[in-house]
Biopython code that builds the backbone (N, CA, C, O; Angstrom):
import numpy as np
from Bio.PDB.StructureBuilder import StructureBuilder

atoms = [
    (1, "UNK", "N", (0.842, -1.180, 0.000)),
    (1, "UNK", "CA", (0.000, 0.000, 0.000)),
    (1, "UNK", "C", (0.880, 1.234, 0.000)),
    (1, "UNK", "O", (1.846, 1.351, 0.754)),
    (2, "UNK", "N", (0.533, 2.072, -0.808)),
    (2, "UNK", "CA", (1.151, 3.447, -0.392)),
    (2, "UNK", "C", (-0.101, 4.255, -0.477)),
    (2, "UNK", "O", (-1.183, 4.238, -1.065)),
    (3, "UNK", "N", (0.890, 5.325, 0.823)),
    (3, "UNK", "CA", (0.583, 6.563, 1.185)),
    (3, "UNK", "C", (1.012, 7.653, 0.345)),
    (3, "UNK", "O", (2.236, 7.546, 0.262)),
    (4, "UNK", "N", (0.608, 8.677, -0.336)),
    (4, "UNK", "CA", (0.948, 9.523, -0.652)),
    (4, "UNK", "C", (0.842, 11.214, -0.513)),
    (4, "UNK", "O", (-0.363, 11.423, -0.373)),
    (5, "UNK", "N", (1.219, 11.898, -0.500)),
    (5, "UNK", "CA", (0.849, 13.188, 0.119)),
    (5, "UNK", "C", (2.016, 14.490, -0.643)),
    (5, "UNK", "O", (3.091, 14.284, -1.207)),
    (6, "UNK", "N", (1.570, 15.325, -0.482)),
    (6, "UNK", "CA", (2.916, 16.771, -1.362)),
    (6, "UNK", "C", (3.253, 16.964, 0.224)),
    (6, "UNK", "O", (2.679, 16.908, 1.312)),
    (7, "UNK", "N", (4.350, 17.189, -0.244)),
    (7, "UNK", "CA", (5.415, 16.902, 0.910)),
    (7, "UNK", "C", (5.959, 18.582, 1.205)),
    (7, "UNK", "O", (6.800, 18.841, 2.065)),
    (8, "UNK", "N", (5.258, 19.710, 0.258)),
    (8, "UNK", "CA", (5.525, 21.142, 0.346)),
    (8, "UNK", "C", (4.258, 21.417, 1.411)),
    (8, "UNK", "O", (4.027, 22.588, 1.711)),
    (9, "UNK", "N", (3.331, 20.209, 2.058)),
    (9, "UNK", "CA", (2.262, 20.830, 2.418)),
    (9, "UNK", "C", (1.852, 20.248, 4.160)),
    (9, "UNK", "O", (0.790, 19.696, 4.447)),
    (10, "UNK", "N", (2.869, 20.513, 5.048)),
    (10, "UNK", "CA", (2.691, 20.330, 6.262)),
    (10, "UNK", "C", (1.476, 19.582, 6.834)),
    (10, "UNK", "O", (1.654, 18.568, 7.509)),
    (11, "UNK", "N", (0.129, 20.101, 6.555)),
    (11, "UNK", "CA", (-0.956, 19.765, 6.687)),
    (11, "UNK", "C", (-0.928, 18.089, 6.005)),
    (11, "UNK", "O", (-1.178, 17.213, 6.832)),
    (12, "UNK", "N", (-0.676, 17.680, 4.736)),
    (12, "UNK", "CA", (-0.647, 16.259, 4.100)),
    (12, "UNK", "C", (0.825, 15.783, 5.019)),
    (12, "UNK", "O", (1.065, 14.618, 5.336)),
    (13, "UNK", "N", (1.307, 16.430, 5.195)),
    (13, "UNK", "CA", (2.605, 15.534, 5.630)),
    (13, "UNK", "C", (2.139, 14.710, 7.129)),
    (13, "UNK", "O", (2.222, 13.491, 7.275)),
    (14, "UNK", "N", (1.768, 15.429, 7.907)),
    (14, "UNK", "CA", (1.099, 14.996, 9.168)),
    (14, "UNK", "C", (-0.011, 14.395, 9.060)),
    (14, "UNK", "O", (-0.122, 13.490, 9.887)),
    (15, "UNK", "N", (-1.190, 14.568, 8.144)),
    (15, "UNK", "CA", (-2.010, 13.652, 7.577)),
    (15, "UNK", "C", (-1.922, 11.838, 7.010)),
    (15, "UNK", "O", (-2.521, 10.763, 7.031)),
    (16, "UNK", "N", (-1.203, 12.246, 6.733)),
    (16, "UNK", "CA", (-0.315, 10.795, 6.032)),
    (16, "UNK", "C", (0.316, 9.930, 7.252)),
    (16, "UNK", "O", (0.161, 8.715, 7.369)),
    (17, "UNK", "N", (1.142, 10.853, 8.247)),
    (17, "UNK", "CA", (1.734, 10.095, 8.710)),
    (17, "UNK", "C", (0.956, 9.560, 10.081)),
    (17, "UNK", "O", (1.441, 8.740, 10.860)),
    (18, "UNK", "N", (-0.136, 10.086, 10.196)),
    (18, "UNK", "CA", (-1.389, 9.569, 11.268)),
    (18, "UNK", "C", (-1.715, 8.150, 10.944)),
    (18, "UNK", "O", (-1.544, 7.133, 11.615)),
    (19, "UNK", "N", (-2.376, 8.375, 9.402)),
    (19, "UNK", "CA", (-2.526, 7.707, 8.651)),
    (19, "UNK", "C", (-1.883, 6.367, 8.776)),
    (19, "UNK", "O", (-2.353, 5.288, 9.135)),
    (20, "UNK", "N", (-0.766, 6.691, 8.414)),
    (20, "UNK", "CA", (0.625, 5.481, 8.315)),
    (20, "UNK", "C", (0.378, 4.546, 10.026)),
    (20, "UNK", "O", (0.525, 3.334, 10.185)),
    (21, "UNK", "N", (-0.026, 5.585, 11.121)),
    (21, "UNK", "CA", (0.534, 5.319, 12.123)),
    (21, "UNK", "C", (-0.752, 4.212, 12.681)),
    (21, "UNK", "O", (-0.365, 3.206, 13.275)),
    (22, "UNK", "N", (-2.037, 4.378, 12.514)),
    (22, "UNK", "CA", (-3.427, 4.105, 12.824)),
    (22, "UNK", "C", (-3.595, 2.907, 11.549)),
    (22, "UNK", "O", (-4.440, 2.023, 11.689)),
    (23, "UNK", "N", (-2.873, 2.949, 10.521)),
    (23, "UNK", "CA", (-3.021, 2.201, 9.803)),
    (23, "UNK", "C", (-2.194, 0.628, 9.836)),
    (23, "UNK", "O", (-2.674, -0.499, 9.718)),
    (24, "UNK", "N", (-0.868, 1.041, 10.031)),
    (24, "UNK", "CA", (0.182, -0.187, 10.197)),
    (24, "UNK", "C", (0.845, 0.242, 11.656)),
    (24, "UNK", "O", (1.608, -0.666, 11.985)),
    (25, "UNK", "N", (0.832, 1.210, 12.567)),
    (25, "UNK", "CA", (1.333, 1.153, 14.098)),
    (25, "UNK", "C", (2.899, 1.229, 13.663)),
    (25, "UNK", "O", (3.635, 1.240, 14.649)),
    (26, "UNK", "N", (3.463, 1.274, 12.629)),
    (26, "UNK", "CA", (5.056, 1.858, 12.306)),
    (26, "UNK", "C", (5.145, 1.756, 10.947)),
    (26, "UNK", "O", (4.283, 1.436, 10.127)),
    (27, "UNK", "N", (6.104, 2.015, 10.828)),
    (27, "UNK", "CA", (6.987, 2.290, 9.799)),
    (27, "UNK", "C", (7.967, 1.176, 8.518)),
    (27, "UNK", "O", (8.909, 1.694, 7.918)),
    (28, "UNK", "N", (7.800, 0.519, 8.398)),
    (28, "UNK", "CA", (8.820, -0.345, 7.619)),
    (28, "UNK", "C", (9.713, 0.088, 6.531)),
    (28, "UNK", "O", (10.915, -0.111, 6.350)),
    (29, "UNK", "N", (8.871, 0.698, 5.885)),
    (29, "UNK", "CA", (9.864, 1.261, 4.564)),
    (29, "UNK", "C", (9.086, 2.923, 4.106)),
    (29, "UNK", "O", (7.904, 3.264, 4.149)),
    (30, "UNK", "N", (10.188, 3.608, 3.728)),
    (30, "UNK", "CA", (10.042, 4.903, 3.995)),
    (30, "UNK", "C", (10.660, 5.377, 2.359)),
    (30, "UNK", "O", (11.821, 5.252, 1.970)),
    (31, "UNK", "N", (9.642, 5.868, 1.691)),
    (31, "UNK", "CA", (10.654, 6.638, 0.027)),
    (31, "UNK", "C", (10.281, 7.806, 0.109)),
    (31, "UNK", "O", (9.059, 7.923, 0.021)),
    (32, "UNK", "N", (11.153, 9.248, 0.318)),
    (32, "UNK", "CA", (10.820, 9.900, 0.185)),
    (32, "UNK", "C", (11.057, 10.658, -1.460)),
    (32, "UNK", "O", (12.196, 11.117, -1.542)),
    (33, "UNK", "N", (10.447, 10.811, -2.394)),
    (33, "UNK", "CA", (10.372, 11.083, -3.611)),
    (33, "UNK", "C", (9.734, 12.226, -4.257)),
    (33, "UNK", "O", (8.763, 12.274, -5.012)),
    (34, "UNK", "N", (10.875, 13.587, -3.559)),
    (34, "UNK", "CA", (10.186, 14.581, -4.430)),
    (34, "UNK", "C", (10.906, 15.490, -5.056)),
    (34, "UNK", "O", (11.999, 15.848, -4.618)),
    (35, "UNK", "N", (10.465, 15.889, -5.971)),
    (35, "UNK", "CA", (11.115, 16.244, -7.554)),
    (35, "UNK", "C", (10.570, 17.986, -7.683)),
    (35, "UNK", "O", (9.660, 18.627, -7.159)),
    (36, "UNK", "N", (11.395, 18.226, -8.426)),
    (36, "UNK", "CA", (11.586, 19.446, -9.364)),
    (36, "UNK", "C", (11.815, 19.520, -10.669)),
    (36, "UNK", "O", (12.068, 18.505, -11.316)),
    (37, "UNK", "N", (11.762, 20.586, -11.154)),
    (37, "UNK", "CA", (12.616, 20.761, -12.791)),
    (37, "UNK", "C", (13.071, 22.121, -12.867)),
    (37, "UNK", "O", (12.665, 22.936, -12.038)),
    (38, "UNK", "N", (13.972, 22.490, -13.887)),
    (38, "UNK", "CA", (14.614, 23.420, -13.563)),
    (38, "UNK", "C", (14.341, 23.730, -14.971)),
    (38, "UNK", "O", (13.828, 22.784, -15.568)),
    (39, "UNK", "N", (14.530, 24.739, -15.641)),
    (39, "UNK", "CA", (14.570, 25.217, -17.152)),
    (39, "UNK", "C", (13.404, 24.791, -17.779)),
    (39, "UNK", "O", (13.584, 24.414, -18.937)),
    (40, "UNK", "N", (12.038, 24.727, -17.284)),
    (40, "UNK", "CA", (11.179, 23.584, -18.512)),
    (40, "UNK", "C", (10.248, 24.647, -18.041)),
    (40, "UNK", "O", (9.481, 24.690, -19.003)),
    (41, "UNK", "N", (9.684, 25.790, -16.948)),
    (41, "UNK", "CA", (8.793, 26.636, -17.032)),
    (41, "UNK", "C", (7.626, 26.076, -16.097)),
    (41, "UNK", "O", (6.623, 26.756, -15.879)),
    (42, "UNK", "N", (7.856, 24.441, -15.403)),
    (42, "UNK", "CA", (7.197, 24.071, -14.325)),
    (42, "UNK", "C", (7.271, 25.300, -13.240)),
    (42, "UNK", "O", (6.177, 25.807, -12.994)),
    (43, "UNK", "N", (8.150, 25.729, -12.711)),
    (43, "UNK", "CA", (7.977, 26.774, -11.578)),
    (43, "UNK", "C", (6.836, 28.153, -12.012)),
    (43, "UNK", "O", (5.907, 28.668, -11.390)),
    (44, "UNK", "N", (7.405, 28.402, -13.304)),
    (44, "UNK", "CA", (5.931, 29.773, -13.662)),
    (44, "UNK", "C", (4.616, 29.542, -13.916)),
    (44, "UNK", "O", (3.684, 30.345, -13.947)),
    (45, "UNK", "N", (4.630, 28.280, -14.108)),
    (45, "UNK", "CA", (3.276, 27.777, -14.730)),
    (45, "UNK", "C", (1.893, 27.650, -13.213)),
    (45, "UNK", "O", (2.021, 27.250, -12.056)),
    (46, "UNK", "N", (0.989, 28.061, -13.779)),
    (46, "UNK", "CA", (0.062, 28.566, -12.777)),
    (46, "UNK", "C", (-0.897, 27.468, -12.474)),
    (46, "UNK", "O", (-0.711, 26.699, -13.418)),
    (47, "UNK", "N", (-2.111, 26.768, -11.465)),
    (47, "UNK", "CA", (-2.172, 25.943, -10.679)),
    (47, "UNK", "C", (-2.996, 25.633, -11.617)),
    (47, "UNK", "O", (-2.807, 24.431, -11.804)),
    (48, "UNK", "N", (-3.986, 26.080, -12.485)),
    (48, "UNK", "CA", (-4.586, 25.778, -13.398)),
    (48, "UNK", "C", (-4.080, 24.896, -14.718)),
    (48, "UNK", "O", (-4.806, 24.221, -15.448)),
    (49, "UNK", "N", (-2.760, 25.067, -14.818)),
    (49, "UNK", "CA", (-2.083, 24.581, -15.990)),
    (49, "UNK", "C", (-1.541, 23.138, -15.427)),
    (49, "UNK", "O", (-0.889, 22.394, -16.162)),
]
sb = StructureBuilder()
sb.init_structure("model")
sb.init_model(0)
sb.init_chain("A")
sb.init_seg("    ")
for serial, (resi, resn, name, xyz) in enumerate(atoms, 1):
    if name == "N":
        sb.init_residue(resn, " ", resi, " ")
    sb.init_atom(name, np.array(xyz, "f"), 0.0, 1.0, " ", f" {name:<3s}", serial, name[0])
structure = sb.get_structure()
């Protein structure tokens, strides 16, 4: 099973990890996987796009 959550968003981060905690009582394996891009116009591009 995974959990997933944006990891820029405090609120999902603590959400998730309740989650995680009420769900399996720990932890086993942990990926944290978060990304950017640099030069491609992802950062200007607006929430709609």
């Amino acid at each position: 099973m995974q959990i997933k959550c944006n990891v820029t968003s405090i609120l999902e981060v603590k959400a998730a990890a309740e989650l995680t905690r009420k769900k399996f009582g720990k932890v086993d394996i942990l990926i944290n996987c978060a990304g950017d891009a640099k030069n491609n116009g992802v950062l200007n591009m607006s929430d709609d796009e």
